[in-house]
C-alpha positions in Angstrom: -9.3 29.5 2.6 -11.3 32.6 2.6 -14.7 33.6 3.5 -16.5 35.5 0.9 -20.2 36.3 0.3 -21.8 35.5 -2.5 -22.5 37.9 -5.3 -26.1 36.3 -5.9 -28.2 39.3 -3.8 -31.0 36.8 -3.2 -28.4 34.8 -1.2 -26.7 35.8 2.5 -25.1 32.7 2.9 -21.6 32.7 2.9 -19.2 30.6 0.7 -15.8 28.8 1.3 -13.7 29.7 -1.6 -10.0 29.1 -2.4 -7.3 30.5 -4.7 -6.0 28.5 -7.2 -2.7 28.1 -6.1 -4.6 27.0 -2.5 -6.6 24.3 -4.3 -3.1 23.4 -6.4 -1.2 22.4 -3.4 -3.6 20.9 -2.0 -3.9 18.4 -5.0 -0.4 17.9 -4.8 -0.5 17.4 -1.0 -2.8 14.5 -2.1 -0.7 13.4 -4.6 2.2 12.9 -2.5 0.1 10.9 0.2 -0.8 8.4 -2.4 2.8 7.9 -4.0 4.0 7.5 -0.7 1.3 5.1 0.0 2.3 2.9 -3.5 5.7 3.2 -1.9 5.2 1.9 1.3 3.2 -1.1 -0.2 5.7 -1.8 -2.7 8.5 -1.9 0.0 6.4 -4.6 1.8 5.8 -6.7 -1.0 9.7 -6.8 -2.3 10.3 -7.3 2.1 7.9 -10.3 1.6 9.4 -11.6 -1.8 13.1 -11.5 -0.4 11.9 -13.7 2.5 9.9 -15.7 0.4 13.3 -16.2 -1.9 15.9 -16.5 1.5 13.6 -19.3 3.2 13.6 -21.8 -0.1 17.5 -20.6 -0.6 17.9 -22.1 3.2 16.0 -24.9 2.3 17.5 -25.8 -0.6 21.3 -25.4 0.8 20.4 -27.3 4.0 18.4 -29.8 2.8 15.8 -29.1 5.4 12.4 -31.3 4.6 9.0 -29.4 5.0 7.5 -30.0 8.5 3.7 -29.8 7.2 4.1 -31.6 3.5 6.1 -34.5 4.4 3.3 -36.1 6.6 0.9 -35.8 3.8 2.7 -37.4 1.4 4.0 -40.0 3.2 0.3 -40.6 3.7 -0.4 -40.9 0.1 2.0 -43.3 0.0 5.4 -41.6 -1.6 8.2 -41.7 1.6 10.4 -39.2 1.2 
């Protein structure tokens, strides 16, 4: 960024002014933080998916019965 005064003559203050190919990659800069942020969360969800997809896989080779659900419905009456 450069420092540059302003051309108005009833002004002194200075202004912060850019180039365009400054303000360009800067927009890019952004635009690659927020891709990489969409990929991140997209890694976590599929992370979360697969384990999602290998617990009921173990469950359903192995048989194994749900610690929390089968006391409920064997309190509504259904034995399992």
């Amino acid at each position: 960024m450069m420092t540059a005064r302003s051309g108005d003559s009833t002004s002194e203050a200075e202004t912060l002014t850019e180039t365009e190919r400054a303000f360009q990659l800067g927009f890019v800069s952004i635009s690659e933080a927020i891709l990489m942020a969409i990929r991140l969360v997209s890694f976590l969800i599929i992370g979360i998916i697969m384990a999602v997809v290998a617990e009921a896989l173990v469950a359903a080779i192995f048989r194994i019965r749900r610690v929390i659900t089968v006391p409920i419905v064997e309190a509504l009456g259904r034995a399992g």
